[in-house]
GUPATOR-868788 format. One record per residue: residue in three letters; x, y, z of N, C-alpha, C in turn. Coordinates in steps of 0.02 Angstrom, whole numbers, plus 50000, padded with zeros to 5 digits. Last residue first. Layout:
GUPATOR-868788
alaXYZXYZXYZ/...
END
This chain:
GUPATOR-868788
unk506054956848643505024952348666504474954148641/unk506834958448535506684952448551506204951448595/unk507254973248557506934970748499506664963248499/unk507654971948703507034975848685506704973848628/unk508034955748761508404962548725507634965448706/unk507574947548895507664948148840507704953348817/unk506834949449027507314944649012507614942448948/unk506134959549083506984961249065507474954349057/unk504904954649084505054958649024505624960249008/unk504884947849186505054943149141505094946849109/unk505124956949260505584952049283505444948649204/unk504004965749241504674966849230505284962449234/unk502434955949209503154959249248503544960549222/unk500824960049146501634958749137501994957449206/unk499434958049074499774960849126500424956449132/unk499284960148906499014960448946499634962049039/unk498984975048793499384969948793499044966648868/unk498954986948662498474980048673499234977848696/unk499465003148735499574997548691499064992348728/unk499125014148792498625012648763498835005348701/unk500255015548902499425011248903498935009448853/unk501725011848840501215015248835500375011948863/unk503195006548891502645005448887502285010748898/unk504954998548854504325006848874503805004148841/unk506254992148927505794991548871505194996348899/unk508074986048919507444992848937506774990748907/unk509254980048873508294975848902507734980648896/unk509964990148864509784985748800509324983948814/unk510554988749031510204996748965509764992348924/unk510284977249136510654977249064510324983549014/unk509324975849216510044978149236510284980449175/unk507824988149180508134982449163509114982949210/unk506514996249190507044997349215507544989749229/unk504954998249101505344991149140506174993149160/unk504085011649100504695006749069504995003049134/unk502475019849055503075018149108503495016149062/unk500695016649130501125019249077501975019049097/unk499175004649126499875009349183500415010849126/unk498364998649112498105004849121498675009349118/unk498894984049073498844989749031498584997149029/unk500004982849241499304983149202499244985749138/unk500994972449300500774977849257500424979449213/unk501274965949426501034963749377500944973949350/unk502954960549544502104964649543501834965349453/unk504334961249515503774954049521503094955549522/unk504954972249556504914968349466504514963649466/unk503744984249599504474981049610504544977349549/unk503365001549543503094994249566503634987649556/unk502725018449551503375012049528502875003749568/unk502175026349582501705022249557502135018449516/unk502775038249651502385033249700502015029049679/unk503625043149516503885039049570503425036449629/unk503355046849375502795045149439503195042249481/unk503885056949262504075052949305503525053049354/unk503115061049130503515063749186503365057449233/unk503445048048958503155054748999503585056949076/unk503745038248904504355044348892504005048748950/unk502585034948885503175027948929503665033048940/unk500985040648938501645043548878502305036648928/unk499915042648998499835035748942500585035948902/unk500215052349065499855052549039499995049948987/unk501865048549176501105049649161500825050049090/unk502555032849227502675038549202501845043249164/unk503635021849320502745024249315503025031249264/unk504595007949302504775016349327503955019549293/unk504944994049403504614996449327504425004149351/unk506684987349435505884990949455505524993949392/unk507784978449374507704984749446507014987049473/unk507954964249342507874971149332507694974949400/unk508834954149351508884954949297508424960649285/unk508954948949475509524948549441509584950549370/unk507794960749562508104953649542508764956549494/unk507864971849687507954973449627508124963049634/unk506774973549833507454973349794507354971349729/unk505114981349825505544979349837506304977049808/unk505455002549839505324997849807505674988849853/unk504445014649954505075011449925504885005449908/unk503775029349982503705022849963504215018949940/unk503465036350147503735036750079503955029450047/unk502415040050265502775034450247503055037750166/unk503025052550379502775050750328502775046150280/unk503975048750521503795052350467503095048050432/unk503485044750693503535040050633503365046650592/unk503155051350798503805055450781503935050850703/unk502155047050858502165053950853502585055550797/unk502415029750802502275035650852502265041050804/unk502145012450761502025020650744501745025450801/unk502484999750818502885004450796502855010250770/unk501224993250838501294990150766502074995050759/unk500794998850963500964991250957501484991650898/unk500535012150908501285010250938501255000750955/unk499245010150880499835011250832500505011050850/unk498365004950972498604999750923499125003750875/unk498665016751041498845010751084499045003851046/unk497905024850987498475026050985499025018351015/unk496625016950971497065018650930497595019650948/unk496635020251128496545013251100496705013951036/unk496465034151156496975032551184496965026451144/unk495125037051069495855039451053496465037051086/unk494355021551094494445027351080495005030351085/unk493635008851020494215011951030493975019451041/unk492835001050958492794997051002493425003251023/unk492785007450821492135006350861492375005250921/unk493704998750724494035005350768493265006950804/unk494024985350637493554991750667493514996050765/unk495474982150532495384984950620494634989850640/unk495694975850376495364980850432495234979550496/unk497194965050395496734964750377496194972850416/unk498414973450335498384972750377497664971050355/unk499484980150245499614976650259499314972450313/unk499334989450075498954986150138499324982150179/unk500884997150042500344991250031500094991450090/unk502015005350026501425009250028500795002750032/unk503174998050063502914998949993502215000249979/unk503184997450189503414999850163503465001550084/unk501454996050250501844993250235502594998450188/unk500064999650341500415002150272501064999350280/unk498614993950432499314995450429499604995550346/unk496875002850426497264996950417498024999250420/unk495495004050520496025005550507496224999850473/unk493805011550520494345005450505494805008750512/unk491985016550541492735017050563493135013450563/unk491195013950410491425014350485492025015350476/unk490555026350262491095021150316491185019250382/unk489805036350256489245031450260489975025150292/unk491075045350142490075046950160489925037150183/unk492565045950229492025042450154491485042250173/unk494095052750250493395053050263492715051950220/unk495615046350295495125048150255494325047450285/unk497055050150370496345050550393495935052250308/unk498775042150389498185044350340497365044650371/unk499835041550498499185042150505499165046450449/unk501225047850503501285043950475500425039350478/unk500945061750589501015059250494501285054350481/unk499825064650714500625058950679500505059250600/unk499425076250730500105076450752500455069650751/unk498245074950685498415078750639499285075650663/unk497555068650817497685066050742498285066150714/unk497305081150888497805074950918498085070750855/unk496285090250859496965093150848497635085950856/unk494865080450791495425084450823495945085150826/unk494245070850745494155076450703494715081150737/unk494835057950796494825058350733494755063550713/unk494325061150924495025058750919495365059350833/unk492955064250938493575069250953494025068450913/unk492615049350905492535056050844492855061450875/unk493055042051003493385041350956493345045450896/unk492105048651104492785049351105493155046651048/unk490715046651025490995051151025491675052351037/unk490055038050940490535035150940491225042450992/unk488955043050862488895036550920489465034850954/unk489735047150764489225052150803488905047950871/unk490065040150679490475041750721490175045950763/unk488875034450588489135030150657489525033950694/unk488555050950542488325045350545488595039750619/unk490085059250515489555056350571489255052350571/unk491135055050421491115060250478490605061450519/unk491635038450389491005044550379491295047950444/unk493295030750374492745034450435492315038950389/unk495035025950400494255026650352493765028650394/unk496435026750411495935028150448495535029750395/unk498185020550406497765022250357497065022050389/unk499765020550445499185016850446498765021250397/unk501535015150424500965019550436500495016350435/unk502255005650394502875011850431502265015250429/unk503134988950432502474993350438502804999350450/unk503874981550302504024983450367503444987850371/unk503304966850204503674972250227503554973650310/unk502144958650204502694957250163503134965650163/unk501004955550303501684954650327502474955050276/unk499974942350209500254948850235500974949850260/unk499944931750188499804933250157499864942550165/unk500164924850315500564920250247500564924050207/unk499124927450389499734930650387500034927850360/unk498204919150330497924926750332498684929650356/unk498524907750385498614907650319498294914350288/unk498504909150516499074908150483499024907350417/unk497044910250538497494915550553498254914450517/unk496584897150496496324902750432496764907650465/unk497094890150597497384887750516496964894750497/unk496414894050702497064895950714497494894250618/unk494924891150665495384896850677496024898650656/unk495344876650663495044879950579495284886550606/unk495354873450793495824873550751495974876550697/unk494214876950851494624881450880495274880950805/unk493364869250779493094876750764493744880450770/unk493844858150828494014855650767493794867250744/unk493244858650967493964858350958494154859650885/
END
């Protein structure tokens, strides 16, 4: 009894931890033979013409992977613990993607931020280590998500004046925007 319980407490605290958006795609890992070669109706399903016809299905192909899936979230995030896909074949995928709301006809996920706090909008990605550089819009990140010193950009503040730009190659450590737009540029 006490096995069944620990269950049901580690499932609710595995979706405590997910679930932080709306699912709008998935994402397929897989070696191209090896296991999938054991696996034949689900290696049709994956190398064939059926696939290709949902884009909102990412198929990657990694030397030596089983076969997983996981769900994508509206802010392009994992949202799902891996699904080994072994136990499936093409109808059974398809079967777990319309559970979750992805058909034929689900576009392409495109990434959106979450809402804006009361004091900034989103931290805006920009390339090569430049804060001024070209715009990365699929490597924005809401205001509460952390910012790495790898990552190049500017804190998109309500208030202009807050703005504040970041270069990677500054010494600093990981941030938010929430707290970076809580003070005038010359002041943090």
């Amino acid at each position: 009894m006490m096995a069944w319980l620990r269950a049901v407490l580690a499932i609710f605290a595995f979706a405590a931890g997910l679930g932080q958006g709306k699912i709008v795609g998935a994402k397929i890992e897989s070696c191209t033979g090896c296991r999938l070669n054991q696996l034949p109706q689900l290696r049709a399903f994956l190398h064939g013409p059926e696939l290709k016809k949902w884009p909102a299905v990412e198929m990657v192909w990694i030397q030596g992977a089983p076969p997983t899936m996981v769900f994508i979230n509206e802010y392009l995030e994992v949202d799902s613990q891996p699904i080994d896909l072994a136990r499936y074949d093409g109808a059974g995928v398809k079967r777990l993607l319309n559970a979750r709301g992805i058909t034929e006809k689900t576009p392409k996920p495109v990434k959106q931020l979450p809402p804006a706090t009361d004091k900034c909008v989103a931290f805006r990605a920009t390339s090569n280590c430049n804060s001024k550089g070209q715009r990365e819009p699929n490597n924005d990140v809401g205001c509460k998500k952390p910012v790495f010193a790898s990552q190049s950009g500017y804190c998109e503040c309500i208030k202009p004046d807050f703005t504040r730009y970041f270069g990677c190659l500054e010494a600093r450590g990981p941030f938010t925007c929430d707290e970076a737009c809580r003070y005038p540029y010359d002041t943090y």
